[in-house]
PQR file of N, CA, C, O and H, with PARSE charges and radii, in Angstrom:
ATOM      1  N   UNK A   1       0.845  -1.183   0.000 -0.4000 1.5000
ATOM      2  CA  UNK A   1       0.000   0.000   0.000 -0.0000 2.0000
ATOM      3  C   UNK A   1       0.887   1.241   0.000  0.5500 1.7000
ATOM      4  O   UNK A   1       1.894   1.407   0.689 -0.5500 1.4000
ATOM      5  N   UNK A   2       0.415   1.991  -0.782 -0.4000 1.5000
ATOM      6  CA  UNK A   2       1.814   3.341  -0.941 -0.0000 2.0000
ATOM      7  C   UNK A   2       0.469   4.612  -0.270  0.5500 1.7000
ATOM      8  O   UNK A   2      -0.749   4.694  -0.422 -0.5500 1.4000
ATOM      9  H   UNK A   2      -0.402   1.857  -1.342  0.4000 1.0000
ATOM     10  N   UNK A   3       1.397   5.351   0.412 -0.4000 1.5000
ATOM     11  CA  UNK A   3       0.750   6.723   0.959 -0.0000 2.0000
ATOM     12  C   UNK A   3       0.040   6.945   0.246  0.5500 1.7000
ATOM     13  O   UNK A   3       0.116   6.709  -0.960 -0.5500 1.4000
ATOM     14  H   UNK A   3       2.387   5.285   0.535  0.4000 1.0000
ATOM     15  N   UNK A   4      -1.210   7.683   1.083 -0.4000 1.5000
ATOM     16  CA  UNK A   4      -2.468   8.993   0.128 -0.0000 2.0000
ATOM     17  C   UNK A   4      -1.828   9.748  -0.071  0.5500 1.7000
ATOM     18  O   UNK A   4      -1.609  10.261  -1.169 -0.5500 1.4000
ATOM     19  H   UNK A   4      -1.272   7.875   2.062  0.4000 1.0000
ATOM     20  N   UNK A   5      -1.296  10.046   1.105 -0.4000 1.5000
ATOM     21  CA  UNK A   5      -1.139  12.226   1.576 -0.0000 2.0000
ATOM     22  C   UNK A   5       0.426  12.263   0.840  0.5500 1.7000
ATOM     23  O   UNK A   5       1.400  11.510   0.863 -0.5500 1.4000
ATOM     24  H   UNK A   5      -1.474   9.629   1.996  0.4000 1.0000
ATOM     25  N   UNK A   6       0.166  13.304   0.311 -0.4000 1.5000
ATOM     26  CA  UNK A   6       0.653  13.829  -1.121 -0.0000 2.0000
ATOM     27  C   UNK A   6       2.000  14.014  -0.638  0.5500 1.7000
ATOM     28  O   UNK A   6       2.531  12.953  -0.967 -0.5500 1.4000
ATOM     29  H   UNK A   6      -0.625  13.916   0.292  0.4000 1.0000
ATOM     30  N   UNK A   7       2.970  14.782   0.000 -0.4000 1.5000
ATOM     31  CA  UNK A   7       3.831  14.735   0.745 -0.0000 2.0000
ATOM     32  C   UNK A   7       4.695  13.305   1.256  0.5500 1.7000
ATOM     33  O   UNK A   7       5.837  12.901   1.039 -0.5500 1.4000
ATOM     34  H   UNK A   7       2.539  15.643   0.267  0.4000 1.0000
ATOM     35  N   UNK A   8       3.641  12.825   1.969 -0.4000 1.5000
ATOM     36  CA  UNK A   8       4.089  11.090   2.105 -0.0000 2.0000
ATOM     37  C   UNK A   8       4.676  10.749   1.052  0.5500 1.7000
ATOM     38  O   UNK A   8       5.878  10.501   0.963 -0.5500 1.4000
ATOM     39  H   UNK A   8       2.713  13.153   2.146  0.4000 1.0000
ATOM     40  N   UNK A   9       3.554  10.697  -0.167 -0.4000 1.5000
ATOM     41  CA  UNK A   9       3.639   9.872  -1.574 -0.0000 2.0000
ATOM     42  C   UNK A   9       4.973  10.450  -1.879  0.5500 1.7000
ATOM     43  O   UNK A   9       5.912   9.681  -2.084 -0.5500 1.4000
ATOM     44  H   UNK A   9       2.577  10.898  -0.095  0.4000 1.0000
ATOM     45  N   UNK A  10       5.161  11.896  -1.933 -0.4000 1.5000
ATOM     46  CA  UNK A  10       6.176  12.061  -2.562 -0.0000 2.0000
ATOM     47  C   UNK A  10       7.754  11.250  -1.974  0.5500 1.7000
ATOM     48  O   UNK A  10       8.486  10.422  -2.516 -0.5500 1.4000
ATOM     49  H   UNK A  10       4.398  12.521  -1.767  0.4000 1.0000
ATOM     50  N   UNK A  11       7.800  11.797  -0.925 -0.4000 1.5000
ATOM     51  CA  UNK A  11       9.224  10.985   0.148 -0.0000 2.0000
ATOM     52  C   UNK A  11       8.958   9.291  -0.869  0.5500 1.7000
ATOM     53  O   UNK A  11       9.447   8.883  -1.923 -0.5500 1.4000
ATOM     54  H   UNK A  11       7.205  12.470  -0.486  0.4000 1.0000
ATOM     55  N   UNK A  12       7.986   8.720   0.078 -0.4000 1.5000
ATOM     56  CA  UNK A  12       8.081   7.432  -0.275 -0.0000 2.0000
ATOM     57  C   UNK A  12       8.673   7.094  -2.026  0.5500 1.7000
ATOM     58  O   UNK A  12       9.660   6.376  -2.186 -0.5500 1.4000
ATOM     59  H   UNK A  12       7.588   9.051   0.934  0.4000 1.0000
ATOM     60  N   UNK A  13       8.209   7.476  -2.776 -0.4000 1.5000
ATOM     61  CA  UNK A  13       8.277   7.541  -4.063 -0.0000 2.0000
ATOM     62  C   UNK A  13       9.870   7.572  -4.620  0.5500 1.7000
ATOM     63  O   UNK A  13      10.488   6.850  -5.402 -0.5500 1.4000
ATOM     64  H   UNK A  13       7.407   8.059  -2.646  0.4000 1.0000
ATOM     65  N   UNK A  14      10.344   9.141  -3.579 -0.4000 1.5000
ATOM     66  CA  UNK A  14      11.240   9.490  -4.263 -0.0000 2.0000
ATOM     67  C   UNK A  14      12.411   8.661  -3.728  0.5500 1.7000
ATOM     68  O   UNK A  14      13.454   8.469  -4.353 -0.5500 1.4000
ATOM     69  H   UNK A  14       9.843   9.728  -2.943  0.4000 1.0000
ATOM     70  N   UNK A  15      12.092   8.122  -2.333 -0.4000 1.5000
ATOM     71  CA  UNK A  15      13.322   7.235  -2.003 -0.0000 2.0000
ATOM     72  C   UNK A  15      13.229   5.853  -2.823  0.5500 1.7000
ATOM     73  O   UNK A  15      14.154   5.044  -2.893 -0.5500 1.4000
ATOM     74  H   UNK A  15      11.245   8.278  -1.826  0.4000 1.0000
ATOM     75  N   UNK A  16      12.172   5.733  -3.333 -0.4000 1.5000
ATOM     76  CA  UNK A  16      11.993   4.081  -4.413 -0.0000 2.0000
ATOM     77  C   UNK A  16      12.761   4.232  -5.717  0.5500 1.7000
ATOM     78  O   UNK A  16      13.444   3.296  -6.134 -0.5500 1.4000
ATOM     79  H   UNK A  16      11.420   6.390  -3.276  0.4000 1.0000
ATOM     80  N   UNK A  17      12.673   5.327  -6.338 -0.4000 1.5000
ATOM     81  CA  UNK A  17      13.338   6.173  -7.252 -0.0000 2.0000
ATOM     82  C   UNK A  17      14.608   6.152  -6.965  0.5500 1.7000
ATOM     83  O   UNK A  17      15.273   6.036  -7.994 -0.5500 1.4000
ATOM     84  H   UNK A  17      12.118   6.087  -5.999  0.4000 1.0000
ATOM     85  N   UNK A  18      15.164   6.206  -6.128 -0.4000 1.5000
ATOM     86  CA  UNK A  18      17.014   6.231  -5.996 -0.0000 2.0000
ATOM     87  C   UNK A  18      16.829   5.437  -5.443  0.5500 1.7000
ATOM     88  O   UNK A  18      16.775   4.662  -6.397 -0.5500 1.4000
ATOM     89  H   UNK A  18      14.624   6.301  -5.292  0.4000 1.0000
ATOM     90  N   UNK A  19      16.573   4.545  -4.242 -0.4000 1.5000
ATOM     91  CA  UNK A  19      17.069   2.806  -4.198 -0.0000 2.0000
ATOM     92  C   UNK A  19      16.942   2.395  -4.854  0.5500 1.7000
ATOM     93  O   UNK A  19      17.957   1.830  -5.262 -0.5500 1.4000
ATOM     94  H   UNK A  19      16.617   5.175  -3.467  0.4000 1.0000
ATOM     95  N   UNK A  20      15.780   2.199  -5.624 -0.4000 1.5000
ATOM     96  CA  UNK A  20      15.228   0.570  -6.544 -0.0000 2.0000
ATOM     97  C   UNK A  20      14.870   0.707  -7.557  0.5500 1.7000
ATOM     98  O   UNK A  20      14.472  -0.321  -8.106 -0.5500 1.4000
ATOM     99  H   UNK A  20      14.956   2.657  -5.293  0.4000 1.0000
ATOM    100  N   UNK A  21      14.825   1.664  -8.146 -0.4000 1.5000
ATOM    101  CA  UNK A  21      14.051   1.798  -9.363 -0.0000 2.0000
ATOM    102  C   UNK A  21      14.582   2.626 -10.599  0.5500 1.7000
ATOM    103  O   UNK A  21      14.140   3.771 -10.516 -0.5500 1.4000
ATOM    104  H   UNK A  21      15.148   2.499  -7.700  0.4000 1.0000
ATOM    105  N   UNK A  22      15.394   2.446 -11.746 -0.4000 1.5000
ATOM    106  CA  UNK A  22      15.904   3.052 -12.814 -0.0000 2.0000
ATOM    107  C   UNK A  22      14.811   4.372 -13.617  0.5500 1.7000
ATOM    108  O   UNK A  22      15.076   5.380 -14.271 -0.5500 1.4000
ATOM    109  H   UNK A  22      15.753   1.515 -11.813  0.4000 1.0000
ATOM    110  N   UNK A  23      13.494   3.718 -13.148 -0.4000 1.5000
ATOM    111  CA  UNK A  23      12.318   4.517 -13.901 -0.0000 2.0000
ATOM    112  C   UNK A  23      10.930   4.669 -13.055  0.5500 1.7000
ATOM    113  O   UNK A  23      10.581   3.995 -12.086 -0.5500 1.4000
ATOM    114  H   UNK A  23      13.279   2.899 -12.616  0.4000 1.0000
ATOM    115  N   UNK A  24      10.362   5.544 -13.573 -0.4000 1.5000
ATOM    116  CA  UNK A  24       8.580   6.231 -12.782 -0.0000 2.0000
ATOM    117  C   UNK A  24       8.072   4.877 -13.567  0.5500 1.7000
ATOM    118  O   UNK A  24       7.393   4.296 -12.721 -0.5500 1.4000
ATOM    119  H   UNK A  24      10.645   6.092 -14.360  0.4000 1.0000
ATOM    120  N   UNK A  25       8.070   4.147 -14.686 -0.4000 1.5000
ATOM    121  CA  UNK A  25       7.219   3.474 -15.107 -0.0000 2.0000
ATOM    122  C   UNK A  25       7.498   1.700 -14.760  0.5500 1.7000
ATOM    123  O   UNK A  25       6.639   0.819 -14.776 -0.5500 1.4000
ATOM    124  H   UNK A  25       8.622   4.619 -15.374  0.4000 1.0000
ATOM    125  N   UNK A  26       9.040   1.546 -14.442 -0.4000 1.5000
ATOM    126  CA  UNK A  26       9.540   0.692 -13.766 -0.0000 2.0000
ATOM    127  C   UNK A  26       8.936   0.360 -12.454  0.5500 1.7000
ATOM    128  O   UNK A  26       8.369  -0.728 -12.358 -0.5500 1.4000
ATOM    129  H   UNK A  26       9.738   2.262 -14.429  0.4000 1.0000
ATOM    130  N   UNK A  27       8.991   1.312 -11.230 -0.4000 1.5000
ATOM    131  CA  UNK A  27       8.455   1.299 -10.055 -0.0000 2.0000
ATOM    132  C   UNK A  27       6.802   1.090 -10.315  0.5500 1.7000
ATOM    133  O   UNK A  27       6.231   0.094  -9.872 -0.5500 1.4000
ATOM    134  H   UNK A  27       9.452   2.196 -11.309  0.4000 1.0000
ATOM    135  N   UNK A  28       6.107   2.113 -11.065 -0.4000 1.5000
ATOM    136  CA  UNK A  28       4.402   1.804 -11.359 -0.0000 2.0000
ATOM    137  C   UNK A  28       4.312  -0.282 -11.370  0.5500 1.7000
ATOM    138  O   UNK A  28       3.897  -1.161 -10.615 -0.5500 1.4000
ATOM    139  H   UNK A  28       6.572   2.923 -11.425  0.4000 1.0000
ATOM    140  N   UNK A  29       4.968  -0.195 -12.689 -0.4000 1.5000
ATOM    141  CA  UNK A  29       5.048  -1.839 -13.117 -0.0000 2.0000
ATOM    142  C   UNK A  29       4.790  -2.686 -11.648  0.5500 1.7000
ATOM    143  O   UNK A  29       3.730  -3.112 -11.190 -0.5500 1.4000
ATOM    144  H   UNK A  29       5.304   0.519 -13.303  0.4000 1.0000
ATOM    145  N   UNK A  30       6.198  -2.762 -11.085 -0.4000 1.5000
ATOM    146  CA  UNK A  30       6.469  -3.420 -10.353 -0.0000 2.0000
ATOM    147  C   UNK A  30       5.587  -3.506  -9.211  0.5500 1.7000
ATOM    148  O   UNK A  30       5.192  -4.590  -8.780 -0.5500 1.4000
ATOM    149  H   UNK A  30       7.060  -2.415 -11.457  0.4000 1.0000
ATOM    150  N   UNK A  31       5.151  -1.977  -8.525 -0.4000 1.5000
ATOM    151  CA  UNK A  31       4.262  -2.025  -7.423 -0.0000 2.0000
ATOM    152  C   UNK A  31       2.476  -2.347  -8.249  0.5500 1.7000
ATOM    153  O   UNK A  31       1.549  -2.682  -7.512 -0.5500 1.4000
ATOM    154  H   UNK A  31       5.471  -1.097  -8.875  0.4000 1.0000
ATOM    155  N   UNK A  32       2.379  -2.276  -8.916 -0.4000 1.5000
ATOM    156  CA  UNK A  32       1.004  -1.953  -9.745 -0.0000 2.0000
ATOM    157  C   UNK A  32      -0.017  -0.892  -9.345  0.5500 1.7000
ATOM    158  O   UNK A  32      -1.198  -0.820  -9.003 -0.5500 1.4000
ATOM    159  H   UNK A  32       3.132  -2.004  -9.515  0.4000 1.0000
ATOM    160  N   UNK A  33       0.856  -0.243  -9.524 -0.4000 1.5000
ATOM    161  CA  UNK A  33       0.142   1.145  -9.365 -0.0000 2.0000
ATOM    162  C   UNK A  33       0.416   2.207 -10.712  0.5500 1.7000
ATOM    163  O   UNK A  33       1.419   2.156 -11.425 -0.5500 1.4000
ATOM    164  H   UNK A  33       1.814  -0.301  -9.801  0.4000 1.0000
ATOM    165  N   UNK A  34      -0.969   3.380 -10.909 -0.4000 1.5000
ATOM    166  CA  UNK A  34      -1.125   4.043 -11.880 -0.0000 2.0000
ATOM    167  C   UNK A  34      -0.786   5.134 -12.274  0.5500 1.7000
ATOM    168  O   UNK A  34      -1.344   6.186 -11.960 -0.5500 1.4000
ATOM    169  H   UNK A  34      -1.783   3.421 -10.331  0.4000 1.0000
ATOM    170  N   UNK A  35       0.415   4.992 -13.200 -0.4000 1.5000
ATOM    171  CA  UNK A  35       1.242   6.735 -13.238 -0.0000 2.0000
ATOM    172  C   UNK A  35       0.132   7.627 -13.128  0.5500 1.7000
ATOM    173  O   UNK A  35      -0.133   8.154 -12.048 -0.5500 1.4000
ATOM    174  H   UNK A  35       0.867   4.138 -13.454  0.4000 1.0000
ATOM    175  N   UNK A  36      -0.522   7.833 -14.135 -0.4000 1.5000
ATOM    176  CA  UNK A  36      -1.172   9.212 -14.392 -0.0000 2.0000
ATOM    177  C   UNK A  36      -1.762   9.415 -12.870  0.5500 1.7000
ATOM    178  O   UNK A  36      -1.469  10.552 -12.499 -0.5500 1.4000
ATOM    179  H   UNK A  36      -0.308   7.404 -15.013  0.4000 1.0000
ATOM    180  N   UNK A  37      -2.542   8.647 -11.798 -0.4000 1.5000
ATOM    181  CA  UNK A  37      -2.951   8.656 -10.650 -0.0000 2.0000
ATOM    182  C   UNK A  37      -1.507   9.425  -9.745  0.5500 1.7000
ATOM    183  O   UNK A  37      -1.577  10.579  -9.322 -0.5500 1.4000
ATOM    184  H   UNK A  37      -2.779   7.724 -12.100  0.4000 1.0000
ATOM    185  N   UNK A  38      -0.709   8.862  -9.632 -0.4000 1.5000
ATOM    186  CA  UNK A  38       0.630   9.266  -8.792 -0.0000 2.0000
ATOM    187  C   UNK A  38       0.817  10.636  -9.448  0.5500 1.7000
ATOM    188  O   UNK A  38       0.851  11.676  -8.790 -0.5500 1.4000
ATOM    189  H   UNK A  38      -0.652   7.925  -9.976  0.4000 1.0000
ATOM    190  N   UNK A  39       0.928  10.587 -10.695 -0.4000 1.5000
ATOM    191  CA  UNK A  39       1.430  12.494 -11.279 -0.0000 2.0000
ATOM    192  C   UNK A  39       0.532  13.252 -10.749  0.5500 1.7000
ATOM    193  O   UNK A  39       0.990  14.328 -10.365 -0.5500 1.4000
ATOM    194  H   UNK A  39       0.901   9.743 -11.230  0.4000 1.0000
ATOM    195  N   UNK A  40      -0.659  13.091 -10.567 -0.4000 1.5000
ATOM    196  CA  UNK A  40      -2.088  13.638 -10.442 -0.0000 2.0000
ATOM    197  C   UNK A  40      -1.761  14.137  -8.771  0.5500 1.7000
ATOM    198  O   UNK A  40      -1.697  15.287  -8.337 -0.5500 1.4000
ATOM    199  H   UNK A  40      -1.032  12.217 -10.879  0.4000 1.0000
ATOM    200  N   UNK A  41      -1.633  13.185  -8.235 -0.4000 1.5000
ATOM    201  CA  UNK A  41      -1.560  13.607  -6.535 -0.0000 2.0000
ATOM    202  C   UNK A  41      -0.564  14.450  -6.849  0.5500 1.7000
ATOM    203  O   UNK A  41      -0.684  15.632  -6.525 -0.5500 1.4000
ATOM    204  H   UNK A  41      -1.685  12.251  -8.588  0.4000 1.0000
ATOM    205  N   UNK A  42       0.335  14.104  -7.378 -0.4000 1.5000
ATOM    206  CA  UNK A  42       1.739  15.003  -6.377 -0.0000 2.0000
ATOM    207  C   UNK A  42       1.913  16.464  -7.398  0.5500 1.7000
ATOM    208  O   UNK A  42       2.709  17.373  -7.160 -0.5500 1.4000
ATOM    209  H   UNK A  42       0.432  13.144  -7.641  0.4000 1.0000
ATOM    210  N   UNK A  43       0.878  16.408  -8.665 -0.4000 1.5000
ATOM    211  CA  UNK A  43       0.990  17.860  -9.497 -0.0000 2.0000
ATOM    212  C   UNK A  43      -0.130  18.895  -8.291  0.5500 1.7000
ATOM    213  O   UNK A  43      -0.225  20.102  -8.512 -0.5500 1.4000
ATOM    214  H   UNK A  43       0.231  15.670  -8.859  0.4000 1.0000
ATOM    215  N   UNK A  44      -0.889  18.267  -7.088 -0.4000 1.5000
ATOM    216  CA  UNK A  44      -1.667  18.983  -6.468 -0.0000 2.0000
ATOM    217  C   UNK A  44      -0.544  20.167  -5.451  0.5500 1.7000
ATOM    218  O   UNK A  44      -0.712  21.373  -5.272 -0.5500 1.4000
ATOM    219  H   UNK A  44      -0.811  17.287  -6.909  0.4000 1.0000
ATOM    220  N   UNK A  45       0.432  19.390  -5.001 -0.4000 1.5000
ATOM    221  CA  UNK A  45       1.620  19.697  -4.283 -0.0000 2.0000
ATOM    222  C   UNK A  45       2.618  20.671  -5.440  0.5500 1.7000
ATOM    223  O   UNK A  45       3.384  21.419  -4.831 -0.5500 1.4000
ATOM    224  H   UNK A  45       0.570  18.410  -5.147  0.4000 1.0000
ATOM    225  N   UNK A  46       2.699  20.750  -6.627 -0.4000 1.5000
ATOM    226  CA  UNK A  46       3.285  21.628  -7.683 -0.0000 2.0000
ATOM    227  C   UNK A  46       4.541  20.535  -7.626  0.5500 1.7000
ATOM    228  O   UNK A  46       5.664  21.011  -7.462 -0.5500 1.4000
ATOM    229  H   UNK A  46       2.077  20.143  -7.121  0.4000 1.0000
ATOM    230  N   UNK A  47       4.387  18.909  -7.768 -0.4000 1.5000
ATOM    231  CA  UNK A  47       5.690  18.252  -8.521 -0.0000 2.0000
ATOM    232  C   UNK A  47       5.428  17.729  -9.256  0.5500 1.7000
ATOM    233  O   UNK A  47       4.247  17.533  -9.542 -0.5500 1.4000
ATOM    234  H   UNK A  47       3.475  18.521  -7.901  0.4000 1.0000
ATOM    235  N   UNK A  48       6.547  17.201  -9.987 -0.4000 1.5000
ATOM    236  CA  UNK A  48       6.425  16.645 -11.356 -0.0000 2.0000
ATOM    237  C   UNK A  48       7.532  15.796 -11.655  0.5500 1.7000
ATOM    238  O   UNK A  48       8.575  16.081 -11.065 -0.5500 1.4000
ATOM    239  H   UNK A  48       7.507  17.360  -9.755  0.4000 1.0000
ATOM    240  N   UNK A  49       7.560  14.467 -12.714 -0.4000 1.5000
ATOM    241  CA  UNK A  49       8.262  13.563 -12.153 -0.0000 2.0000
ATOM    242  C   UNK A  49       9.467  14.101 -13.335  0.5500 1.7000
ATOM    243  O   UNK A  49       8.902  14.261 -14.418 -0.5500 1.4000
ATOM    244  H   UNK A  49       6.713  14.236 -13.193  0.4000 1.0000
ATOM    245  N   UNK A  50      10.945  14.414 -13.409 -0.4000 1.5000
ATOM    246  CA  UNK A  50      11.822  14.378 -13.988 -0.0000 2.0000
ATOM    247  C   UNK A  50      12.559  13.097 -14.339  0.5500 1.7000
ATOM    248  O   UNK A  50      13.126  12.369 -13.523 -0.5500 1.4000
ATOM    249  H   UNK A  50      11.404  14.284 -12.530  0.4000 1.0000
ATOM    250  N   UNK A  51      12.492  12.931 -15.494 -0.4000 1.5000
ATOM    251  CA  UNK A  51      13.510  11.656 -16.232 -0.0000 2.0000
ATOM    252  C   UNK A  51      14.199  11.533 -16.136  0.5500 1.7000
ATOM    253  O   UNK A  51      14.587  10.389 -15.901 -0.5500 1.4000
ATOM    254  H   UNK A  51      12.031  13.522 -16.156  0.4000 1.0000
ATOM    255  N   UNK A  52      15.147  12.692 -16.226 -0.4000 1.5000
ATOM    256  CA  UNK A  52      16.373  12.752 -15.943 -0.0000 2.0000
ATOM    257  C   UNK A  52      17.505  12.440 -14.640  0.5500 1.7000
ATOM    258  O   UNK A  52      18.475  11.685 -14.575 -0.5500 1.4000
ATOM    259  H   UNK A  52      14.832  13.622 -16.417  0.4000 1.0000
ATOM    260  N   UNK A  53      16.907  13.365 -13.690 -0.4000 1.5000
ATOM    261  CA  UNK A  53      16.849  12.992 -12.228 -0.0000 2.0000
ATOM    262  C   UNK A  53      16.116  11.625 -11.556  0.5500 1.7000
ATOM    263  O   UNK A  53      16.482  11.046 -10.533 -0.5500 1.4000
ATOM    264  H   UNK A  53      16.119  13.978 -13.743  0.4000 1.0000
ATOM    265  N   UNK A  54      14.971  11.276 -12.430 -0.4000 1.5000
ATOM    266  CA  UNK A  54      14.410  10.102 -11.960 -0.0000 2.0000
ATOM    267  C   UNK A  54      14.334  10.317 -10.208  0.5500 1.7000
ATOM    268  O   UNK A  54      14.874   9.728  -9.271 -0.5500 1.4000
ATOM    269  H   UNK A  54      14.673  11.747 -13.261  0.4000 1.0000
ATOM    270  N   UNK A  55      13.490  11.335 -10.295 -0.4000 1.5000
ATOM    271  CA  UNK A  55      13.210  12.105  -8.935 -0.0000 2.0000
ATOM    272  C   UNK A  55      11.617  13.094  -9.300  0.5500 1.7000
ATOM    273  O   UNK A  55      11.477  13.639 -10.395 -0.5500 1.4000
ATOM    274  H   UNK A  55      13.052  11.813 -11.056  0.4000 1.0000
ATOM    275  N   UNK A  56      10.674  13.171  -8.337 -0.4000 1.5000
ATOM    276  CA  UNK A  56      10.019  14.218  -8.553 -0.0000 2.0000
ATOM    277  C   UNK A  56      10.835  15.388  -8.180  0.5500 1.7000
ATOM    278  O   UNK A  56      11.954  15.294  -7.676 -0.5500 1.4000
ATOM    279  H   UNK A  56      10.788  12.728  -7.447  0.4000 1.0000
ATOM    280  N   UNK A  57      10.245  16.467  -8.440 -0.4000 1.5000
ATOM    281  CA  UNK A  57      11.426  17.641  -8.415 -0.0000 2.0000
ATOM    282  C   UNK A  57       9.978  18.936  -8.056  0.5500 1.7000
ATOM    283  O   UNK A  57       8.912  18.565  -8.548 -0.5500 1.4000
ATOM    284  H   UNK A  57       9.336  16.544  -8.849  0.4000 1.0000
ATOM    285  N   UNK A  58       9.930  19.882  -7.528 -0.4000 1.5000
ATOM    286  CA  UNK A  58       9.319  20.746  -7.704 -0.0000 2.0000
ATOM    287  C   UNK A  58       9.283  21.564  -8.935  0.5500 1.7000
ATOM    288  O   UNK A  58      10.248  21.953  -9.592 -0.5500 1.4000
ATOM    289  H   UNK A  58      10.795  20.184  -7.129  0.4000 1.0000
ATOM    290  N   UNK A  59       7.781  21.803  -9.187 -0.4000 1.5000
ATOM    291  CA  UNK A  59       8.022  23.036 -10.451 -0.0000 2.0000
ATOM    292  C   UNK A  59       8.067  24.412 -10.135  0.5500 1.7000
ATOM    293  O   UNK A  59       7.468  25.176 -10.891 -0.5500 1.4000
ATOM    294  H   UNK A  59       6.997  21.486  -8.653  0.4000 1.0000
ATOM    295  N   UNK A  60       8.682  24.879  -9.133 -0.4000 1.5000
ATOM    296  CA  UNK A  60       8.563  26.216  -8.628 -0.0000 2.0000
ATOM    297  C   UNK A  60      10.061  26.588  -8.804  0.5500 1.7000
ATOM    298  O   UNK A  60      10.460  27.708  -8.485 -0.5500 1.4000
ATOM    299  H   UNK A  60       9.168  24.258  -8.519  0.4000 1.0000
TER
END
């Protein structure tokens, strides 16, 4: 079960993202859970997931 609260989601996420996970669509896969749902929460908070960084990142 991965966090509601948007904040949570993000931490949790972003530490899965640098331990375990090469990709946002890698981690979705694996846990079975729904990108566009995860972008959705955490664009409420103003983040957004970077490819590059393979990190959410703020858009501010």
């Amino acid at each position: 079960m991965i966090p509601q609260d948007p904040a949570m989601l993000l931490s949790f996420l972003n530490l899965k993202l640098r331990d375990y996970y090469a990709s946002l669509d890698q981690l979705c896969d694996d846990l079975d859970i729904d990108r566009a749902e995860i972008e959705g929460k955490l664009s409420i908070i103003d983040y957004h997931y970077d490819k590059e960084k393979n990190q959410f990142v703020s858009e501010n």
